[in-house]
N, C-alpha and C positions, 0 to 999 in steps of 0.2 A: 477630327480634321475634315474630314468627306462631308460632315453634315452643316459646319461651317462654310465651306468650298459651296455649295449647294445653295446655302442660306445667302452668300452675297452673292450667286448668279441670279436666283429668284430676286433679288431687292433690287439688285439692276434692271433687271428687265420689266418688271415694274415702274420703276423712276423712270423707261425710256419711256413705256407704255402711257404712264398717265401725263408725261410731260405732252406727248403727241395728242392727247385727248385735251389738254387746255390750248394747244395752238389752232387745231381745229374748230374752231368756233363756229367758221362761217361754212361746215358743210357737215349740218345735224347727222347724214347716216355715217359718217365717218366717224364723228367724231361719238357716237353712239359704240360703234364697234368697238372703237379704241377704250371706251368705259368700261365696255365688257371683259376686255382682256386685259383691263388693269386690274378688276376684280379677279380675275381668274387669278392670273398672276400673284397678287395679294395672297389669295387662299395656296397657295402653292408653297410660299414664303412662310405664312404664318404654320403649315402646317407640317415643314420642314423645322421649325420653332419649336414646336409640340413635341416632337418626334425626338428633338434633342434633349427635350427636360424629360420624358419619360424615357430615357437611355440611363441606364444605371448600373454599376459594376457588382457581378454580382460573385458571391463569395466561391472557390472550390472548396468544394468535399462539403460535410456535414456544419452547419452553423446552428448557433443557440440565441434564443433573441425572446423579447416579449411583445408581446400583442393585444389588439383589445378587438373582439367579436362587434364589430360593425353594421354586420346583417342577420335577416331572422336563417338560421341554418338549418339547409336543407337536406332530407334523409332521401339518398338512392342506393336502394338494395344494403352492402355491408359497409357504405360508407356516410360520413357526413361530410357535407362542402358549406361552405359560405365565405365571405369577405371579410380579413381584417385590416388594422392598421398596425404596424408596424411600430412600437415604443423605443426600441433600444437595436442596437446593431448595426450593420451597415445600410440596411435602408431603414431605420427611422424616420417615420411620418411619411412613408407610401402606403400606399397597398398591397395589399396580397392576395392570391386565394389560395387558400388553404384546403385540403381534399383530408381528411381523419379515417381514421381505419378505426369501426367499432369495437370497443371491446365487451363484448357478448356478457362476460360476467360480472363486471361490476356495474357496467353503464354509467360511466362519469360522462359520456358524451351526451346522455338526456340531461344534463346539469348543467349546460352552457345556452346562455342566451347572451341577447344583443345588450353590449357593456360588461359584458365579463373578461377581464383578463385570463392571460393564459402564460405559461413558456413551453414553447418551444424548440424546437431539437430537431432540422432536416435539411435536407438540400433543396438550395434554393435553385429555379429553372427557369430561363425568360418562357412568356408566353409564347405557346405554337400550335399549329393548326392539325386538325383531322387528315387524315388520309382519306380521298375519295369522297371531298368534300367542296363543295362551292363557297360555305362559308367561312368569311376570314375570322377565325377565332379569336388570333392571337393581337386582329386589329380591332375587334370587339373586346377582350378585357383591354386594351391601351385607350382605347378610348372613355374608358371607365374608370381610366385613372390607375388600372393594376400595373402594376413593374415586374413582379412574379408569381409564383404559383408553386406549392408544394406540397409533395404527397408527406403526410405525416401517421408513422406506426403510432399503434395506442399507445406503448409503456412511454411515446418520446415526448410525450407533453404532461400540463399539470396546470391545474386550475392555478391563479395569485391575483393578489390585490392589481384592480386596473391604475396605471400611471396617465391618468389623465392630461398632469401636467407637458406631457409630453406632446401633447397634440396641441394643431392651434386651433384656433378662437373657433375655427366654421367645423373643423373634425368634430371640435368635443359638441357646438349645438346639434350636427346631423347626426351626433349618438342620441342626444338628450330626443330629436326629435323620435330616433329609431324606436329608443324605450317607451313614450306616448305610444305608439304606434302598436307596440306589443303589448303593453296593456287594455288599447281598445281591442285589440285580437282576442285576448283573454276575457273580455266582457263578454264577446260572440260565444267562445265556450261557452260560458257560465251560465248565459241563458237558452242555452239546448242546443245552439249550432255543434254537428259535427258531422266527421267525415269530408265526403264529397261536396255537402250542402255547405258544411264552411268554407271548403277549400275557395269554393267560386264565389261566396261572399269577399271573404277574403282577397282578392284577387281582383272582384271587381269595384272594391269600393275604399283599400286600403291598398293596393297595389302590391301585394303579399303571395306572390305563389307557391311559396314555400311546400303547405299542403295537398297541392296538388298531384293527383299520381299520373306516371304516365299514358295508362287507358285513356284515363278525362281530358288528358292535353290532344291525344292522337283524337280523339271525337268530335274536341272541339274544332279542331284543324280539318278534319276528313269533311263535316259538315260545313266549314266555310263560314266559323264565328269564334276564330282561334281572337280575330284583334277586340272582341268584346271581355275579354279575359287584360287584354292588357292596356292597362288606363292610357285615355288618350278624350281627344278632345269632343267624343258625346259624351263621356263622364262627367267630363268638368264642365261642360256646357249643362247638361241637368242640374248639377247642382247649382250655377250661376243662375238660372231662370227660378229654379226654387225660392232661393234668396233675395230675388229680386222683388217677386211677389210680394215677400216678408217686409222688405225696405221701400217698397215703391211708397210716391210724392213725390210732386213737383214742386213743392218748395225748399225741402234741401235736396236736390238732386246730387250737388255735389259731395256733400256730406254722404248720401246713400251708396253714390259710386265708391267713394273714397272705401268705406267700411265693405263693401263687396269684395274689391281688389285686393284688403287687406286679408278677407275672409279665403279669397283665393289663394291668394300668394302664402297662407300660413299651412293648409293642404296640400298643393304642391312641398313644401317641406317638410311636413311628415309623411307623405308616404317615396320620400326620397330621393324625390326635383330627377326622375325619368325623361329624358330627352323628349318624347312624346308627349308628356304633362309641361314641364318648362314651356313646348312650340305653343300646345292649346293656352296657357295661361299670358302667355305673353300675345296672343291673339285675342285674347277675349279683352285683356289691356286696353288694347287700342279699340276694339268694338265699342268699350265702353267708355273711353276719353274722346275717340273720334263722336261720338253719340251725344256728346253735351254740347259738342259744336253744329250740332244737325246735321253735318254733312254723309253720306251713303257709308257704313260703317266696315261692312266687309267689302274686299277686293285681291287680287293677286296681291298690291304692294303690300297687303297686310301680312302676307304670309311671306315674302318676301322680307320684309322687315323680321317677322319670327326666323326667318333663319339666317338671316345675317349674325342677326342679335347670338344666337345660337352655337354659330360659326366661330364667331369672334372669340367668345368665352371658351370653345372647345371645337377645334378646327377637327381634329381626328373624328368627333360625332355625325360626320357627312359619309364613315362608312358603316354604321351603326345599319341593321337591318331595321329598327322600327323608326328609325330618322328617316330609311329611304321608304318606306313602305307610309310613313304618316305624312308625309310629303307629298307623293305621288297621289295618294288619293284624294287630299283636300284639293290640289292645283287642278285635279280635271274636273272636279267635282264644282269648283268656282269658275270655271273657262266654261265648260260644256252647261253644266244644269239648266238654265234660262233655256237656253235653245232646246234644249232635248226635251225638255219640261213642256213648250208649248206646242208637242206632238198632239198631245190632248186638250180638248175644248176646255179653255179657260169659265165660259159661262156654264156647260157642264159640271165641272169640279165643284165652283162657284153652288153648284143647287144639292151638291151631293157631299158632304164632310169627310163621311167615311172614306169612301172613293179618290176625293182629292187628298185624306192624307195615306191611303196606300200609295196612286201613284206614287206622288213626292216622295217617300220611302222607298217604292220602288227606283226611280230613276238616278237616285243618287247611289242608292245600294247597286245597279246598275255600271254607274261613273266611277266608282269606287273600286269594283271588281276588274273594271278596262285598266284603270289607272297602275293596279298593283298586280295585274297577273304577269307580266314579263318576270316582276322581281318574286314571284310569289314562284314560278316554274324556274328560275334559275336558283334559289336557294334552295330550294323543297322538292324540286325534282316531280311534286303532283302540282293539282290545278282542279282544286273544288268547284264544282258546277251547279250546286246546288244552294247557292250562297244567298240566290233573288228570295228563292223558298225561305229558308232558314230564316233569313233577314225581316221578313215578316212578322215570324214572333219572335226572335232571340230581342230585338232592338226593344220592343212594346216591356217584356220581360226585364230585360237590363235594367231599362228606366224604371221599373216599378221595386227594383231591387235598391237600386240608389235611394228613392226616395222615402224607402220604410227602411234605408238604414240610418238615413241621418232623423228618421220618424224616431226608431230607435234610442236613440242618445241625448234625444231633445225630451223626451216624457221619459227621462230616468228616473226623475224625484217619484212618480207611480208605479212604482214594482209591477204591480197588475195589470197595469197597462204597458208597459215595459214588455211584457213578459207575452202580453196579447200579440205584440209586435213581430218579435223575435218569432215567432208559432208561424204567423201569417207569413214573414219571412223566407221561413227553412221551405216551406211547402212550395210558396214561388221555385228555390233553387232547386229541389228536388224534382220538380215539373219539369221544370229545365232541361236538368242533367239528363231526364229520361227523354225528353223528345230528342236530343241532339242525340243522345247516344242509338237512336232507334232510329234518325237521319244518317248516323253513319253507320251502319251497319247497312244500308241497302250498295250494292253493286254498282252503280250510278253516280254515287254520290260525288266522288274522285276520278281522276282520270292520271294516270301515271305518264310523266314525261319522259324522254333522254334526257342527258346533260346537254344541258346547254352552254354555250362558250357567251362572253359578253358582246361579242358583234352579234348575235343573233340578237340578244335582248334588245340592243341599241334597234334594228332591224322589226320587231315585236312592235316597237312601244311607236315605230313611224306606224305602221299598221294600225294603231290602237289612237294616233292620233287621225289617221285618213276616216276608220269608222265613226268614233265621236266626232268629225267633220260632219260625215253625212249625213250623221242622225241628226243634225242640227241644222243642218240644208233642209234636210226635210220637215222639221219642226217647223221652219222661220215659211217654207211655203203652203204649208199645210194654215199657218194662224194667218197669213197672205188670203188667200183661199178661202178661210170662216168670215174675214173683215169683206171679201169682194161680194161674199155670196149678201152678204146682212144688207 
């Protein structure tokens, strides 16, 4: 009843808002304001909507239900966790997550993968948050669509036939996609990836962190290349440019875009359409629809349209950490770059390749670090400093990891040379894993914050917009200054 009460104040205040916004005609900043706050409004509405479809009653005491393993499932210490879907019970066709308690002796929990049924047997608990924690947890699985969460004893489940028919049309394809996904994982084994070295193939090229242990996460984070780990839009932009190469001509230009798009949009679903991938993908969309019209391809509306788009389909993924974090760095990164970028002499860069593209890598890996460290010290409590360093090589490396994975899967049909890949591969990720972990191990590397409260970040990020100001003041007179001198 409260969330209905709630949901017709939002709708109201909206219909005052945007009526005021079409009488205004004749006085643009007004009537601008008034846009903004019907949007606001909007999302306030829609997101009180959300809030009520993932509201669900959930059973007391012990319940028995079936399930089908959703996600690749991940081992911490004596338990296993992953995502399912819900076949039979009182939440049929939600989600869950599920937390399992190993059992050491027979190990039926090595025998479950993504599309296995199960039943069953625990209480079920809404999602809820950390003690002595900044992040919202229980609005992080709601926004993923989970309803609950339950701890289950070993003897209280059992493998069974999965009930497909029970899910609908886009469940059962994000299974079907999940199983692709696990089989190119299993190709990584097969030809020599393991350990650490797959974990961060894994992870950087299938969006799979399952493997990952916690040392490798804490090192990638300590050293300031935790978001190279988690797919987001220089993954899907390397591959985009890869592909591009492949299909370029300007005679079917359309046809090329078309098969790129599709090439995108079918990746994006198998490693699981992540908020972060969804934003880049529907970005690179427009990059490349705005690009057959000739018109300037990237801009804030672009990424503005990516998160509307975003918004709309899943209102609750605006408090998602890698939504606000993949956000924040492309907006400063498309507002500030140009300006900050022409701190240094354009006809220098111009005669020096290598130098013009560290800048460039520099000053974005720069805009990028201003962009996300308010949200980076209020969720994580530290604030990597050595990130400009890192960024150097972790990016050069990434790329070179993407591109000998889909090197990889494209010269299958030559075992041998397949196999030559995979080789070159593992040694890339192991180079890796070793310099970051030798980056975080120095004293310097991190700097430990307090808690922070949200007025301080809101407080932070004016600060963060006043510096990239003036780096950009100063850019714009410094290229003032090389034109007067010429």
């Amino acid at each position: 009843m409260a969330t209905m009460v709630g949901m017709t104040v939002w709708a109201a205040a909206f219909g005052v808002a945007f009526t005021a916004a079409l009488l205004l005609g004749g006085r643009p900043k007004a009537q601008t304001a008034a846009i903004l706050l019907s949007v606001l409004l909007l999302g306030c509405a829609m997101s009180t909507l959300a809030e009520r479809r993932q509201s669900v009653s959930l059973p007391q005491g012990e319940t028995a239900f079936e399930a089908i393993v959703a996600d690749e499932p991940v081992e911490r210490g004596r338990t296993l966790r992953f995502d399912a879907i819900a076949c039979s019970g009182p939440l049929k066709g939600h989600w869950v997550r599920l937390t399992l308690l190993k059992d050491t002796v027979e190990r039926r929990y090595a025998t479950l993968g993504v599309g296995d049924g199960m039943l069953v047997r625990s209480r079920l608990v809404p999602p809820a948050n950390y003690r002595e924690s900044n992040f919202d947890y229980a609005t992080y699985l709601q926004s993923r669509g989970i309803v609950a969460t339950a701890f289950v004893y070993y003897r209280n489940w059992r493998k069974a036939a999965p009930r497909l028919s029970a899910l609908t049309v886009v469940q059962r394809a994000r299974i079907s996609a999940m199983r692709l996904r696990h089989w190119l994982l299993g190709r990584y084994r097969s030809l020599g990836l393991e350990g650490q070295d797959f974990a961060v193939v894994a992870a950087m090229t299938l969006g799979d962190k399952s493997a990952l242990s916690g040392s490798m996460r804490e090192a990638y984070s300590l050293a300031g290349a935790s978001h190279i780990l988690a797919l987001s839009g220089m993954h899907l932009g390397v591959i985009y440019l890869l592909l591009s190469m492949l299909l370029s001509g300007r005679r079917r230009r359309l046809l090329g875009e078309s098969l790129l798009l599709m090439a995108i949009w079918s990746y994006v679903f198998i490693v699981g359409m992540p908020s972060s991938v969804v934003r880049s993908a529907l970005m690179i969309s427009v990059y490349g629809l705005v690009g057959l019209t000739g018109r300037s391809r990237m801009s804030v509306n672009a990424l503005a349209f990516a998160a509307v788009v975003l918004l709309v389909a899943n209102p609750l993924a605006l408090f998602e950490i890698g939504f606000q974090l993949s956000f924040a760095a492309v907006a400063f990164i498309l507002v500030f770059q140009s300006s900050v970028g022409s701190i240094a002499s354009v006809r220098f860069l111009q005669r020096h390749r290598l130098l013009r593209w560290a800048w460039q890598l520099s000053v974005m890996s720069l805009l990028a670090q201003i962009g996300t460290a308010p949200l980076v010290a209020f969720y994580f409590g530290r604030l990597p400093v050595c990130s400009l360093l890192t960024g150097l090589v972790v990016i050069p490396a990434a790329t070179a990891i993407i591109y000998l994975a889909v090197s990889l899967f494209a010269v299958g049909f030559v075992p041998v040379l397949q196999q030559a890949v995979a080789t070159v591969l593992a040694f890339v990720a192991t180079w890796l894993n070793a310099f970051l972990l030798a980056m975080a191990s120095q004293p310097w590397a991190s700097v430990g914050l307090p808690r922070l409260s949200p007025l301080q970040v809101v407080l932070l990020y004016v600060v963060a917009v006043c510096v990239c100001r003036l780096l950009a003041i100063c850019g714009r007179r410094m290229e003032s200054a090389r034109e007067w001198g010429a």
